[in-house]
C-alpha positions in Angstrom: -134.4 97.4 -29.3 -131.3 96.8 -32.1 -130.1 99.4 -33.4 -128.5 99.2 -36.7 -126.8 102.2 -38.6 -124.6 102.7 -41.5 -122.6 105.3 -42.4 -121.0 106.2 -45.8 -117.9 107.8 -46.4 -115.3 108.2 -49.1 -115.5 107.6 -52.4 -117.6 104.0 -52.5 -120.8 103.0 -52.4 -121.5 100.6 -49.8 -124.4 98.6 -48.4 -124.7 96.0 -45.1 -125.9 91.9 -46.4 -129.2 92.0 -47.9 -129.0 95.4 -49.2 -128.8 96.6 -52.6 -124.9 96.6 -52.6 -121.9 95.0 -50.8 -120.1 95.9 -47.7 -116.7 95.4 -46.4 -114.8 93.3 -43.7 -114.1 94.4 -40.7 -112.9 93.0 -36.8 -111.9 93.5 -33.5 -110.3 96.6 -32.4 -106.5 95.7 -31.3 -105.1 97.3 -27.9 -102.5 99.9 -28.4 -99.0 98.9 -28.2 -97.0 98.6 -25.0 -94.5 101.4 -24.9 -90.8 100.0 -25.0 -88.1 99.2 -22.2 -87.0 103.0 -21.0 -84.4 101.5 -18.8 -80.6 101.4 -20.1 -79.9 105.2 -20.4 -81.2 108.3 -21.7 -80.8 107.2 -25.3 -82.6 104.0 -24.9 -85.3 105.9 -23.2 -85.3 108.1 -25.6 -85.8 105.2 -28.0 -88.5 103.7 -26.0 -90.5 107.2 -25.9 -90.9 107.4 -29.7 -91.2 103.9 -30.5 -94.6 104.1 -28.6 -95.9 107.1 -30.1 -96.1 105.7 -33.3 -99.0 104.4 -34.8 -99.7 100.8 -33.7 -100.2 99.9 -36.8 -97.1 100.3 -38.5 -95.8 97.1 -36.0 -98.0 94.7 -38.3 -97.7 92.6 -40.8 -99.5 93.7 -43.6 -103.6 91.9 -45.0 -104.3 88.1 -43.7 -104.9 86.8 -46.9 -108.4 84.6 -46.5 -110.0 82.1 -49.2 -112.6 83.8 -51.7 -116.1 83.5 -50.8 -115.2 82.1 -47.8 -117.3 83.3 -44.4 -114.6 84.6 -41.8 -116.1 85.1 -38.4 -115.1 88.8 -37.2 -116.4 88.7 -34.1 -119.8 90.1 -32.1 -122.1 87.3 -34.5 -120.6 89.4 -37.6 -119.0 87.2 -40.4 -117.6 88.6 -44.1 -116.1 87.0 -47.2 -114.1 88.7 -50.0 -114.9 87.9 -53.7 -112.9 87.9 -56.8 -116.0 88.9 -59.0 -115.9 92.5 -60.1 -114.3 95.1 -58.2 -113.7 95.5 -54.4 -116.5 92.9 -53.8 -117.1 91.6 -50.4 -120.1 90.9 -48.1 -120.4 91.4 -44.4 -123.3 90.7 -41.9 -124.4 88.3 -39.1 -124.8 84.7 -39.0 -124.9 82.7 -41.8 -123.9 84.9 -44.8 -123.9 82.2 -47.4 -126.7 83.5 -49.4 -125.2 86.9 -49.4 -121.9 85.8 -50.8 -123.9 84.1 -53.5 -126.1 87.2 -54.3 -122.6 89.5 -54.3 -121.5 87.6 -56.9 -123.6 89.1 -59.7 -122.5 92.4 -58.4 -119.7 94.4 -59.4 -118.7 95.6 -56.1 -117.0 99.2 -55.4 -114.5 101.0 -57.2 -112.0 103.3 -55.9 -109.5 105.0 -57.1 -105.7 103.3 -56.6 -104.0 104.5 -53.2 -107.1 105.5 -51.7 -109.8 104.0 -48.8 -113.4 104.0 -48.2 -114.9 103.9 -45.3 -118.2 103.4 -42.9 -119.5 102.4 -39.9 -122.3 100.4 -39.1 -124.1 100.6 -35.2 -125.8 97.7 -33.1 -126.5 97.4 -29.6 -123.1 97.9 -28.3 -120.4 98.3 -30.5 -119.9 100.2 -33.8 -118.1 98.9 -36.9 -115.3 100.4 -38.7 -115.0 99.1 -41.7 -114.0 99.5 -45.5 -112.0 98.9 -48.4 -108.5 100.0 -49.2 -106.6 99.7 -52.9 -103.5 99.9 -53.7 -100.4 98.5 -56.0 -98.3 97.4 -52.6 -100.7 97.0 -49.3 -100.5 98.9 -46.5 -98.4 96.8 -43.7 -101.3 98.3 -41.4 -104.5 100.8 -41.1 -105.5 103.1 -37.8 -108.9 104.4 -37.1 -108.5 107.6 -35.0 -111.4 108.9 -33.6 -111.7 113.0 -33.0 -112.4 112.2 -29.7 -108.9 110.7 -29.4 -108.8 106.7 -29.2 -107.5 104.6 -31.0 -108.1 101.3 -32.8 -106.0 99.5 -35.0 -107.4 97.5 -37.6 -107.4 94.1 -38.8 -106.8 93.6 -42.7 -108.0 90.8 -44.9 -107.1 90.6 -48.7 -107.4 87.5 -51.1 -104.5 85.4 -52.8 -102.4 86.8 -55.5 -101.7 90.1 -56.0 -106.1 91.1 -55.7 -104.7 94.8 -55.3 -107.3 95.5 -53.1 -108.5 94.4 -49.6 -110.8 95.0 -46.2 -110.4 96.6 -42.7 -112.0 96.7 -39.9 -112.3 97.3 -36.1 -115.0 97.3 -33.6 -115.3 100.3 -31.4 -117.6 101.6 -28.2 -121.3 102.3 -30.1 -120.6 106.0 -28.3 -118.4 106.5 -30.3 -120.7 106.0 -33.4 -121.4 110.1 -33.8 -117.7 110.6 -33.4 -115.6 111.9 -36.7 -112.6 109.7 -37.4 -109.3 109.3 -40.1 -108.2 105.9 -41.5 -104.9 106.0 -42.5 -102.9 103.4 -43.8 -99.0 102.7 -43.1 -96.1 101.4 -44.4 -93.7 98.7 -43.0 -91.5 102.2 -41.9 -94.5 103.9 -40.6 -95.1 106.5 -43.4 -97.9 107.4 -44.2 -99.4 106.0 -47.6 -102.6 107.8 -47.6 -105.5 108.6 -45.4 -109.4 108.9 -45.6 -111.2 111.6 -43.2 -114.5 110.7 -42.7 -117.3 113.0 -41.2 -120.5 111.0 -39.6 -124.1 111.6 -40.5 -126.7 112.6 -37.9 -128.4 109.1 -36.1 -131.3 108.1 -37.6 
């Protein structure tokens, strides 16, 4: 049997297609970066040894900016679209989404506060989503999910043309990992920190 599941976090609203809300974009969960040549000397292995330990996403290259309204397949049958109407306004669910993107546009979408994310997940069969909404003046050059119970994922960031001021993340994960806590932060081009979400799960339904 499917098992579907949302989780809320943070400071938005949000709802999965054909709910009374939106949702946000999300996609595959990116391996974590080799670690760098140690060969060449202390100093370069010294080099090497921090390079790697910093957050994978800091080593990307900021939102791929996608067409409004436009389905972008995600991965595992999942597809979202970003719109311009209202707020931080997108849509995300499986197969077709068409309909959806029309229904979201007489919404208004989230609304969080500037320099901040929101955040959920949402569970079926196999793999849980990561997923929410980030907004901010510059955007992040990259967002990590880190899971309490240690790994990993880096996500993948879409935002629309212009200067929207807002965007989407997301990144699948192991459905085991669905009762797990986990912190989104998002990243500069240097690797500082911009600003972070913690988000706490809520018991499976």
């Amino acid at each position: 049997m499917r098992t579907k599941r949302l989780v809320l976090a943070g400071v938005a609203a949000l709802a999965l297609v054909g709910g009374g809300g939106t949702a946000l974009a999300v996609n595959g969960a990116a391996p974590p970066a080799a670690a760098g040549e140690t060969a060449g000397g202390e100093a370069r292995e010294a080099a090497a040894v921090q390079a790697s330990a910093r957050p994978t996403a800091s080593r990307t290259a900021g939102p791929r900016v996608v067409r409004p309204y436009r389905p972008v397949e995600i991965g595992h049958g999942l597809s979202t679209a970003l719109l311009p109407d209202g707020r931080q306004n997108s849509v995300v669910g499986p197969g077709d989404i068409g309909e959806s993107v029309e229904q979201a546009r007489k919404r208004i979408g989230d609304n969080i506060r500037p320099d901040t994310l929101s955040s959920g997940t949402y569970v079926d069969d196999d793999h849980v989503l990561f997923h929410g909404a980030f907004r901010a003046d510059t955007p992040p050059a990259g967002i990590d999910i880190v899971l309490d119970s240690g790994p990993r994922h880096t996500a993948t960031m879409l935002s629309l043309p212009g200067d929207p001021g807002w965007g989407t993340y997301c990144a699948f994960g192991d459905a085991s990992t669905a009762d797990t806590g986990f912190t989104v932060t998002a990243y500069a081009k240097d690797g500082g920190v911009l600003f972070e979400q913690r988000s706490d799960v809520l018991p499976r339904d």
